[in-house]
C-alpha positions, -999 to +999 in steps of 0.1 A: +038-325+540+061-355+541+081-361+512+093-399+498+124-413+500+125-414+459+116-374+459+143-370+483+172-388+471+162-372+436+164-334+457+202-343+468+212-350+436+197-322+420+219-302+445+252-326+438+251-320+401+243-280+407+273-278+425+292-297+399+286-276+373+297-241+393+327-247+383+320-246+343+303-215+351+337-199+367+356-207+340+330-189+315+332-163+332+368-158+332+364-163+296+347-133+294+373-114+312+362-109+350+388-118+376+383-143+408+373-118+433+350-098+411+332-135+402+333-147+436+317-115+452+293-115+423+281-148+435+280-142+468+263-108+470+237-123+445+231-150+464+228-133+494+204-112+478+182-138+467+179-157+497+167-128+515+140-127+488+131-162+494+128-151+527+100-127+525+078-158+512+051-176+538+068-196+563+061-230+556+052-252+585+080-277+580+105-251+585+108-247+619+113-211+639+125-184+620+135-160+656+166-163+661+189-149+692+217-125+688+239-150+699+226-179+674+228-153+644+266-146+653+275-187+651+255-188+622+272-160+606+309-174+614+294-206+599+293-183+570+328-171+569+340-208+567+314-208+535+330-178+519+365-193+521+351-224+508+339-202+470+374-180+474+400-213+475+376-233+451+375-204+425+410-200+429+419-232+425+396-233+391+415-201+381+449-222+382+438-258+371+411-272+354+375-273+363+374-309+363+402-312+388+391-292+412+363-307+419+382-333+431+403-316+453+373-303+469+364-337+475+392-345+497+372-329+527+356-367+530+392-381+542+398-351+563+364-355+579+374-391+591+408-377+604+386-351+623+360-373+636+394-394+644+411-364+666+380-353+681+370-386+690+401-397+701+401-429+684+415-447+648+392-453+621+378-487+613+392-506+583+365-497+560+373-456+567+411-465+560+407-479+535+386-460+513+410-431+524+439-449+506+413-456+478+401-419+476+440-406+479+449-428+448+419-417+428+429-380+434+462-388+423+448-405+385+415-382+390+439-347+386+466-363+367+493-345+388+516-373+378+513-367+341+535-346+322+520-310+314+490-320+337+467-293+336+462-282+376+493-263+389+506-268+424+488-234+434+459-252+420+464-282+438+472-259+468+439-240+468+418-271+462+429-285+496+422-252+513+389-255+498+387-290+513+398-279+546+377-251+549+342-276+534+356-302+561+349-273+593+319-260+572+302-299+571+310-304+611+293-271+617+261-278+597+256-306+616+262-287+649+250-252+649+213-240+649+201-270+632+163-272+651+156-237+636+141-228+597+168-235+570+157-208+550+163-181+579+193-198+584+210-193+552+201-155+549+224-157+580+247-175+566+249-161+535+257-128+554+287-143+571+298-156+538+293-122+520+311-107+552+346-130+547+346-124+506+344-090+510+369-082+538+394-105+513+389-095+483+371-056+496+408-036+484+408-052+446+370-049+444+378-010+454+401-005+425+380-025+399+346-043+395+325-045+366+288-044+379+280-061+347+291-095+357+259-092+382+235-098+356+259-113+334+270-137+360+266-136+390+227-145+392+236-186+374+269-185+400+241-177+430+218-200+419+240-230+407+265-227+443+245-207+470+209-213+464+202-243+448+225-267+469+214-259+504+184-255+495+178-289+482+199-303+506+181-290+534+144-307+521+164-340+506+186-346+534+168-354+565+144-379+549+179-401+534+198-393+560+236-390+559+248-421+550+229-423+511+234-387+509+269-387+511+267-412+480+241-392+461+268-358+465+294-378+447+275-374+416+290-333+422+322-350+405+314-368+376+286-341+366+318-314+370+340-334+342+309-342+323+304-308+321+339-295+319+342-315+289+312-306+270+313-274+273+351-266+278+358-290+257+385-302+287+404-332+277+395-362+305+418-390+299+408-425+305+427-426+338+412-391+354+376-414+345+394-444+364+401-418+395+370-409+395+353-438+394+378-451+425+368-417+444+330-426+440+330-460+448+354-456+482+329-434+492+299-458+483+315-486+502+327-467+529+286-460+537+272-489+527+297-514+526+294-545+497+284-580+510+303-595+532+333-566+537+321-549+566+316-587+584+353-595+569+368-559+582+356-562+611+366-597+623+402-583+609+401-556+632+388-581+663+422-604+655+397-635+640 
């Protein structure tokens, strides 16, 4: 069955703002004592385990073919590794800033995609792309508040946060390219395998020496649902039908929904200049895929010499 453009656009966001909110859910769970590996297997191994439950549901006919080859299950799962590094230098940058912050470090990975479209491509991006990346770059910099004195993100914090935007940057080019014609659902059991496969080799010797099954049920089922089930899922249905251009807008609402929450239920202090970065983050990206009348014409006569 098809689904409107209205249903879909209303899917991605329900997946932006699920993703948002992880990071409140870290942080309350370091509150109640469990450590970043022991919270970022917790999700993973939950999630894994409820996507295989999903799995054993009818196959739907809008899914596509759930056989896979040995070969396609092995790019899939690698896909996966890049996913588990993606929770590991997120979480770890939430364990040494704020939660509001690092949301927007993970958000960098929309610059470093230009730059890799750039290298791959061989070519210099238009003057729209530059210039929302000098837009996005200085709304990180009032966004995080790195500037300020006694900001709250460290430099480990900032550290991880780009990893975590490296790593989303590879994991974005590979959605696009790897097994996309078969069924999404399959596909992220695979995935999630890959992803459950990295955390564990990392993080496998402190695990050893201390985990707390309790932060399973305590935690790690709203971690699986909130970052591993809910977002892909959603994604998958919304996606296709708004195509990448309004979904990459919709997605942005990930950031505000991640201070928003940060601060009412962390009670995290957001000045008025980490709402300003924001904001700048946000629009650059709105701009930069849809343009506002009469820039795109402008830029690109620029660009031509006119």
């Amino acid at each position: 069955m098809s689904m409107n453009k209205g249903k879909a656009v209303a899917f991605v966001a329900g997946g932006a703002v699920s993703f948002g909110i992880l990071s409140t859910f870290v942080r309350l769970a370091q509150h109640d004592g469990y450590d970043i590996p022991s919270i970022t297997f917790s999700q993973v191994l939950t999630g894994t385990v409820l996507v295989a439950l999903l799995n054993l549901l009818p196959q739907q006919q809008w899914e596509g073919s759930r056989s896979f080859t040995l070969a396609e299950k092995g790019k899939v799962m690698l896909h996966g590794c890049c996913v588990g590094m993606i929770s590991t230098f997120y979480f770890l940058s939430i364990r040494y800033g704020a939660a509001s912050t690092s949301i927007v470090l993970l958000a960098q990975s929309v610059w470093m995609g230009i730059l890799l479209e750039c290298i791959l491509t061989r070519s210099f991006p238009s003057a729209l792309k530059a210039g929302a990346v000098v837009v996005i770059l200085a709304g990180t910099i009032l966004a995080t508040g790195i500037l300020h004195k006694g900001a709250s993100i460290s430099a480990a914090g900032v550290g991880f946060g780009l990893l975590a935007a490296v790593a989303n940057t590879i994991s974005v080019y590979c959605s696009g390219r790897i097994v996309v014609n078969k069924s999404p659902l399959r596909r992220t059991l695979w995935l999630s395998l890959g992803c459950l496969a990295a955390v564990s080799l990392v993080w496998g010797g402190t695990l050893w020496q201390h985990f707390d099954v309790e932060i399973l049920w305590q935690w790690g089922w709203i971690l699986a649902v909130a970052g591993m089930v809910l977002p892909p899922l959603l994604y998958v249905r919304g996606m296709p039908v708004i195509g990448v251009g309004l979904s990459s807008i919709v997605t942005c609402l990930q950031i505000p929904a991640a201070a928003v929450f940060a601060y009412l239920v962390l009670q995290e202090e957001v000045s008025g200049w980490q709402w300003v970065g924001i904001i700048l983050i946000t629009g650059a990206i709105v701009v930069m895929n849809t343009g506002l009348p009469g820039v795109k014409k402008n830029l690109a006569q620029i660009e031509k010499g006119y």
